[in-house]
Structure formats: C-alpha cells, structure tokens
C-alpha positions, 0 to 999 in steps of 0.5 A: 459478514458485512459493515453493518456486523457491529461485533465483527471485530471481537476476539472470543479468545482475547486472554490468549492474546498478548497486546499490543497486536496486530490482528487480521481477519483473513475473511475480510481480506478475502471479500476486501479482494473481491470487491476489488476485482468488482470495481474494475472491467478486467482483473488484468487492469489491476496492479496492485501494491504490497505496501500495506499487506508485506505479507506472502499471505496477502499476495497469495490470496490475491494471485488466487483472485486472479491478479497476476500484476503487482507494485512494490517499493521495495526489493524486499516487498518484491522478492515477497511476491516473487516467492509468492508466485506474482508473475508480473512485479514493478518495483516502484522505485527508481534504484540507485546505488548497491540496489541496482545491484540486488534488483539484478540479483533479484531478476536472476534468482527469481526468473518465473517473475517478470520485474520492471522498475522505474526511471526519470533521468537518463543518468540512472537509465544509462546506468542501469541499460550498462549494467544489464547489457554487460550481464546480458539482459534487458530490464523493462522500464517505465518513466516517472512522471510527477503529476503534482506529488513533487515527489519524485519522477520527471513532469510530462512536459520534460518527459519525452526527451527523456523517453527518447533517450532512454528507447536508444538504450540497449539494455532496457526496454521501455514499456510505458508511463508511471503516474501516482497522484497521491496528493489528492485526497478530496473527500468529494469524489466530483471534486477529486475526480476534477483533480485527478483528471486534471492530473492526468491530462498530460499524461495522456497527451504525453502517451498520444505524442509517443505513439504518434512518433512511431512508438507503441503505445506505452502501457500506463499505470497510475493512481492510487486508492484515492484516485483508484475509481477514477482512474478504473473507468478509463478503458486501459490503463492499469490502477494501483491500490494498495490499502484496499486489502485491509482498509483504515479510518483515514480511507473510511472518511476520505473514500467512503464511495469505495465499500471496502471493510476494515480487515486489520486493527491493533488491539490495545489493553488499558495498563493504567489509570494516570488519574480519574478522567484518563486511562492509559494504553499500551500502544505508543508509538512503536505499536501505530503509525504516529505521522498523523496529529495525535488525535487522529492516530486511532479510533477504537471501534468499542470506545470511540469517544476516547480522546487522545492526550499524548503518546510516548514510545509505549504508552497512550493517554485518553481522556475518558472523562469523570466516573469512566468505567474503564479499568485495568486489564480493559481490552480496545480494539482500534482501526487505525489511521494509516495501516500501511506503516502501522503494519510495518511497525510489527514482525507478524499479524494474529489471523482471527476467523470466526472470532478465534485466534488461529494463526498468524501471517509473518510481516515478512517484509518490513525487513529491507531484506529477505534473502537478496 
C-alpha cells in the first residue's frame, strides 16, 4: 500500500454506508506511525498530539509503536490517553478556572500516567503550586514561549523571570520550555527551515542562560507538523506532530517533503442536481471543517475537478460544468483540507480494511468531557 495505489480509498461496500461519514483506513494509520518513528533518531524524542485522532484507537496504535510520550489540548483528550495506557501526557494548555480543578481530578484518578501542563505567568503558576502543595502533590510544569504565533505563552526574552520565579514554587516542579511555531507554513522547507530556525534561536539562548544559572538543563519540546523535520534533527529535544496519524490536502501541498498518506477522508453522495452544471452534496458545514475559503475546504480524490460554489449548514454546491455525468446517488470520496476539526466534527469513524466496512473508532473526545 502506497501513494501511488490510485484506488486506495474505495469502499466495496459502500451501499452499506450512510453519508456523510468519517471514514478510517487503520492500515494506513499504522504505516502513517512508522513512517513516523523513521524520521526521528529515537522514538522517545517523540510527543506526539491527540488533537487530529481524538481516539483511544489512535493513541493505542502508537503506544504499540513505542511512543511513550503524548501532547493534548484537552483534559478530555488527556483522560483519552491516560485510558489508553500513555505513560507520559502534557496537557498543552495553560488551565485556569474549574479546570485546574478537573486536571487535579485527572492526575488523581489516573496515577499510571505522569501528566504535566503549562504555565506563562507567575499569577497561574502561584495558583496552581498552592492548590497542589495543599493536596500534596507536585504538578510538573513547563514555560510557554511565544515564538511568533502570538497566541499564547511568554517571549523568551521576558521568560527567565518568570522561570525563576516559578523554580521558587514548591508545589510545582519545572521541567522545561514549550516552543509551538505554527505560523510558519512555507511551502519551501529551506525557507521554512530559516523561519523555524530563527524561531528557535531564543529558545535556546533561553535554555543556555537556565542551565548556566545552575538549573538542569530544561527539556525542550517544540514544533509542530510544519516544522517537525526541522526540528527532528536537532540532537534532543522533543517534536510534536500531531496530523501525521491521518494526513490532509493542506500538509500534502505544504509538507510534501514529509511522506505521509491520507489514512482518513468524508465520504459524501450527490443528493441533487440544482441545475445542468451543478451538483449538490450532502456534506455542509457540520460534516468538514469550513475555516478554510470555500474552495479549498475538500478536494475529492475521484472527482477532483469539482468546484466548490457554496455550502450551507448541510449541503455542498460544485460546479461540475455542462453535460456532466454525475447523478443522484453518486458517491465522492473527499480528503479534506484540515482533519483535525473536521474530525471533531463527527461521534465516530468507519474503519475500512481491505476495502470493506469493518468497524468503527468512536471520537471519544470531541466531547469536552469523559468522566472528569
């Protein structure tokens, strides 16, 4: 099974399939995780995010792999890899309010994981160190640094301070830095490899200047899929992709240095034919991801000509042109522009192996919460 199996996607039994559907080829997946660990000089380097995937499925296959280290944005993405056995989850995001709470919950009721989350102001670090030393524990913690996403995180020329600071708190326990640099997305890998070596350069003055004041050294994760072979050759620190696992059109035309396949599509049936040059779908948008401008929301892998002309909460219009051949009941196989919210957008995916309908793997955490 490669990228050159044209007819990989097809679906023998397709009449048993209700659309629109969030299909998975687990094969795929399972090569998508090799190919992976290929690309890096040791498996443990790897922390890889639950984002796109959201399932125990998905996180099982790559604890089978040997990744023992995992990234979430959740706390319900993290109780998901907790239940799946992850030894080693950071929750990549900075918890304030009731979810300090719950992620304290979340440690307690899962104590075969080791869970860490991040910080970038002393006001959240104070809160957090107080409510742990209280329960008595210590919660493992890493600095955000913005490194141009201006998302969140402090800028690594503010961050010692703040790192000091927080090494004074006896309720938590600093581990290291946390660098995600996903607004770079130049298609040239040179020229991205500038940008994310740029990125980082003050991280690892940051990380020099900590272990030079008598610190350990801090342990450094950074990058996502963009970024990811950059970041891969450097001799230590820890790289995060996350859409790897199922791959989208956006990575195919950004990252085509990196050989990953498409492992999940929607799958789409025309419903109706609004007049002689269009067709209509049923995948609006509740069924892909409609952040992207609304042509480049899917391309079908079987009818790639088709031009998007508009989409409503449940229906898509394409432009097939004159004396089409299309017809009601036609079925479209699409890859989608972004997996990761179009995943999130359905309760399960249908697994297909060996070109039949075999199961399903439930998108246990598109919810925002499992138990906790």
């Amino acid at each position: 099974m490669t990228n050159t199996d044209t007819n990989w996607y097809l679906i023998n039994d397709i009449d048993q399939l209700d659309t629109p559907a969030l299909v998975v080829y687990p094969q795929r997946v399972q090569q998508n995780i090799i190919q992976l660990i290929s690309m890096i000089s040791n498996v443990q380097r790897l922390r890889t995010h639950a984002k796109t995937h959201k399932t125990r499925e998905g996180a099982l296959l790559q604890v089978k792999a040997g990744i023992r280290k995992f990234k979430c944005a959740t706390i319900a993405e993290a109780e998901l890899l907790a239940q799946a056995g992850a030894p080693d989850v950071l929750l990549a995001y900075q918890p304030t309010g009731p979810k300090q709470e719950r992620f304290f919950t979340l440690i307690v009721k899962y104590p075969d994981t080791s869970f860490s989350c991040l910080i970038d102001n002393t006001g959240t670090a104070t809160q957090l160190s107080d409510h742990f030393l209280s329960n008595g524990r210590v919660l493992p913690v890493y600095i955000d640094l913005n490194v141009g996403q201006n998302r969140t995180g402090i800028h690594p020329d503010k961050a010692w301070a703040l790192y000091e600071a927080a090494a004074a708190l006896p309720g938590i326990e600093l581990k290291g830095l946390h660098a995600y640099d996903g607004h770079i997305h130049h298609k040239e890998l040179e020229e991205r490899r500038k940008l994310v070596d740029a990125a980082y350069e003050p991280v690892a003055a940051l990380a020099k200047k900590i272990k030079d004041k008598g610190f350990p050294e801090p342990v450094i994760i950074a990058g996502g899929t963009p970024g990811f072979p950059v970041h891969a050759q450097r001799p230590a620190i820890e790289c995060s992709p996350g859409t790897f696992i199922f791959w989208d059109n956006g990575y195919s035309n950004e990252c085509a240095e990196q050989p990953f396949m498409p492992a999940a599509l929607v799958v789409t049936r025309v419903v109706s034919l609004p007049d002689a040059g269009k067709i209509c779908l049923d995948l609006g948008h509740k069924s892909v991801a409609a952040e992207n401008e609304l042509t480049k929301r899917v391309v079908f892998l079987n009818a790639p000509a088709l031009k998007a002309v508009s989409q409503s909460e449940e229906h898509l219009v394409l432009e097939a042109g004159a004396n089409h051949h299309y017809k009601v009941g036609d079925v479209l196989y699409g890859m989608p522009q972004h997996i990761c919210p179009t995943v999130a957008l359905y309760e399960r995916a249908i697994t297909i192996e060996n070109g039949c309908i075999n199961g399903e793997w439930r998108i246990a955490a598109r919810d925002r919460t499992i138990t906790v």
